[in-house]
N, C-alpha and C positions, 0 to 999 in steps of 0.2 A: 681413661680410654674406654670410646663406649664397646660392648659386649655386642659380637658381630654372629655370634653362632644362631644356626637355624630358628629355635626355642628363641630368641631373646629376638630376632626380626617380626617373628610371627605375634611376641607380646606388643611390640611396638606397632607393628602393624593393626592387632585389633584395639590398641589408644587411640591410633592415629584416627580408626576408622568412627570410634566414640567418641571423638571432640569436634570430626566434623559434621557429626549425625545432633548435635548437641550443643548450645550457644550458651555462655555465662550469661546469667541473670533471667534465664526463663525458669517462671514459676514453677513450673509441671516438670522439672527436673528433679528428683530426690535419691543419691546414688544411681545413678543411672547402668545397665549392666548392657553387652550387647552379646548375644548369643547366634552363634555363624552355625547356618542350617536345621535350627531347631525351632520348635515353636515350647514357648513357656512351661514348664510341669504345672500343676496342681491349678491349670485354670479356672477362677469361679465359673467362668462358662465354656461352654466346647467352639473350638473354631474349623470350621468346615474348609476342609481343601479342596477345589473341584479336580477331576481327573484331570493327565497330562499336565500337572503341576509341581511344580517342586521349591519348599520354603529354603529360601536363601537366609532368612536368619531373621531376628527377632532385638528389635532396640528396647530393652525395658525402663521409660524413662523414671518410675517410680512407682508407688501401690495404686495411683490411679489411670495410668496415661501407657498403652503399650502399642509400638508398631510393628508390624509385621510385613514383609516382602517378599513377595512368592513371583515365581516365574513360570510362565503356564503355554502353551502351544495354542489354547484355548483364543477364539476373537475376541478382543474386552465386552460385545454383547450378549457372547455366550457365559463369560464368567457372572457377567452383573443376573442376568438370566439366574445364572446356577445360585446367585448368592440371595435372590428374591426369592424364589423358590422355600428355600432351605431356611431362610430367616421369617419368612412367613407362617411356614407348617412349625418354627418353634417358637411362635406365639408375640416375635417382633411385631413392629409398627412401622412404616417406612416415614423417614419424617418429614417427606414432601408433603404428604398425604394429612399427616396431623398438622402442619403450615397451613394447607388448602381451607382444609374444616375449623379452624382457630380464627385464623386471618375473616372469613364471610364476605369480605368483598374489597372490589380495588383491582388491580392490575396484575393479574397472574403471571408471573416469574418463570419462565421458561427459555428451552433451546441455545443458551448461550455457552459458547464449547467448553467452559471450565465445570460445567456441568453437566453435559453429555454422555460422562462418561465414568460417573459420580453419583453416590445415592448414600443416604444416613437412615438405619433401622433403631428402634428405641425400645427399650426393653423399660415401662412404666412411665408416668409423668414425669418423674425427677433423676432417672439414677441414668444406667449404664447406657455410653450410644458404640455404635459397631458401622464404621463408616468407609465402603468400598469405595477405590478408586483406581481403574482397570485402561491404562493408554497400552498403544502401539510402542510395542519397543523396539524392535528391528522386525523386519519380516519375518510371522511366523510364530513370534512372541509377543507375549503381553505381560507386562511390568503391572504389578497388582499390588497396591498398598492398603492395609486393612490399619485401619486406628480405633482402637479399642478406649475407651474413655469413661473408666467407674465412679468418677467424683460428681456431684451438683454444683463444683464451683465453675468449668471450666466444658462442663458437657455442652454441646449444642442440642442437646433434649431438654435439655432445664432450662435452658434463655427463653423457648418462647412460650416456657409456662410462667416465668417470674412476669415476661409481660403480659403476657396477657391478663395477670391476675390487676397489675398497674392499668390497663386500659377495660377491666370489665366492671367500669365505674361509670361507664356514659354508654359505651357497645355502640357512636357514632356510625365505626368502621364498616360494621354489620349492613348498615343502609344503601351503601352502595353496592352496586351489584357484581360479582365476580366477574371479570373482562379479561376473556382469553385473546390469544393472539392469531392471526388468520394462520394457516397450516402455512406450514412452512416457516414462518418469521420468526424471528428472534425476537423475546419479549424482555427485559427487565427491570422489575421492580426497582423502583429511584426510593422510595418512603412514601410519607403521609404524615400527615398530625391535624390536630384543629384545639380547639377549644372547646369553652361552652355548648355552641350554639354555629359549630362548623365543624366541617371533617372535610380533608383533600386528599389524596393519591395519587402519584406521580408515574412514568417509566419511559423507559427508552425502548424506541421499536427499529430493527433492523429489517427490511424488506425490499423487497423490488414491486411491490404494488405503488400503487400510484395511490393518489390522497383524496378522489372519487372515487375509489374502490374501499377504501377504508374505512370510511365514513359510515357508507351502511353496514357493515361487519360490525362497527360497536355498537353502531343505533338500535340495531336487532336486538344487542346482550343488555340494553339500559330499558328498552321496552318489554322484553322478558321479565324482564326485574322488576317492571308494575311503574314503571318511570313511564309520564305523557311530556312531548315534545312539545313546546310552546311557540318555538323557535329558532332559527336555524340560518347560518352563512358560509359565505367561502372568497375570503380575500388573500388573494397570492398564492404562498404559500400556508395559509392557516385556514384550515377550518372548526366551527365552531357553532354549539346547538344549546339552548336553555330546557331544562325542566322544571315539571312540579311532579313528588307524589307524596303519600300519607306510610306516617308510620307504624308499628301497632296497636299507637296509641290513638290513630286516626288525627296526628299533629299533621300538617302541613310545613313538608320542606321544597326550596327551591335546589335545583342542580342546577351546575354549568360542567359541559365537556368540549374538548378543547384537543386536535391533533396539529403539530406544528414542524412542516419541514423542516430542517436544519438548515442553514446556509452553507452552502461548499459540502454536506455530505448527501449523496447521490442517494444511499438507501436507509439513511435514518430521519428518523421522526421523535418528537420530543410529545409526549401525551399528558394530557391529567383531569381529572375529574372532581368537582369539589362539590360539594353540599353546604347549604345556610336553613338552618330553624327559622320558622317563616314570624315568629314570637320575640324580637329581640329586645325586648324589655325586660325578660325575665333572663334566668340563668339555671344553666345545665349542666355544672359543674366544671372543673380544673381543664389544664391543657395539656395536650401530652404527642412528642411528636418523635419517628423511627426514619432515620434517613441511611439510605448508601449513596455513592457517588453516580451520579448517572452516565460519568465517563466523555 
């Protein structure tokens, strides 16, 4: 007969509440402990609480991987506010930002809600990441998740320095020029890859612009970029421009870019921008390519 007293509900209750915070066969699981109300003792680093907050407890999934949940009165703008702040003056990195400067060009990843409201700070190339994520929880309150992450296997601060070190063998990527999204829209990165003697970049655009207003928004950011326009169309729904420029090496490359309404989606557009080495007799080394789903 199971043991129904107070003590033995409350133990079954924080099982109950660590098996569903917690999935058999994930790596980053090693004794897992869960701790109601408190934040970890002896943490290698200090975790900031913004005022009008209060930590509801702490899942420690093993020595590398810890979450924390905090309940705050705070807007999720003013907590990520307080958490940039605060991660800044001790000597983080925010990891869009090291993305931004790594990545050198292509189609800038922005505005899409699962990251509005979300940001990753990185303490060195390889080690600790400290990743806020600050929603509406009921009125009034805001549901704050911090994940703390001290390994190089599984950090999202170490992935895009392993690639990058795989793609700084040709530096293709660099050639194209960094492509923001018009204010307002919704940008997201789809991948890239090339080879030798080509490099592409993809993404998905959500907007309520039209596709003669868009056109010169990126023509601006490829002409910036020291790209000359060679030529240039607009059938249907696609439009579509060639280039030439030189590389450091004063190599001559050709561009092609390229915006594509969807069919049946009113404010998406399918984009991408590719480059060819204007020399294809010779060779520029291996191929290498980073995809996500463009949805």
């Amino acid at each position: 007969m199971s043991d129904n007293t107070p003590g033995a509900r409350e133990d079954l209750l924080r099982e109950l509440a660590l098996r569903l915070s917690t999935h058999p066969g994930d790596p980053r699981n090693d004794n897992p402990q869960l701790l109601v109300g408190q934040l970890p003792a002896n943490l290698a680093i200090p975790v900031p609480v913004p005022e009008k907050s209060q930590v509801l407890g702490t899942l420690i999934r093993g020595p590398e991987q810890i979450d924390v949940v905090l309940d705050s009165e705070l807007a999720p703008s003013t907590v990520l506010s307080f958490y940039k702040e605060r991660m800044v003056e001790s000597g983080w990195n925010e990891l869009d930002e090291m993305r931004h400067a790594m990545h050198g060009g292509g189609f800038v990843h922005s505005g899409f809600h699962a990251f509005e409201n979300h940001t990753t700070f990185c303490k060195g190339p390889e080690g600790t990441a400290f990743t806020i994520n600050a929603y509406e929880h009921t009125p009034g309150h805001t549901d704050i998740r911090l994940d703390i992450n001290f390994g190089s296997v599984y950090s999202p601060c170490a992935q895009p320095n392993r690639m990058q070190r795989r793609m700084a063998h040709n530096g293709m990527h660099n050639l194209i020029p960094s492509l923001e999204p018009p204010k307002g829209a919704k940008q997201q990165g789809g991948g890239g890859g090339g080879g030798g003697d080509s490099w592409h970049s993809n993404a998905m655009l959500d907007t309520e612009m039209q596709l003669d207003a868009l056109t010169p928004h990126y023509t601006a950011q490829l002409v910036k970029g020291g790209w000359s326009r060679t030529d240039e169309g607009v059938s249907g729904p696609l439009a579509w421009s060639t280039w030439t420029f030189q590389d450091e090496d004063k190599e001559n490359w050709n561009g092609l870019f390229f915006i594509l309404k969807r069919p049946g989606k009113e404010r998406q557009y399918v984009l991408e921008v590719r480059i060819d080495w204007d020399k294809k007799e010779e060779t520029r080394g291996g191929w290498f390519s980073t995809y996500s789903p463009l949805g």
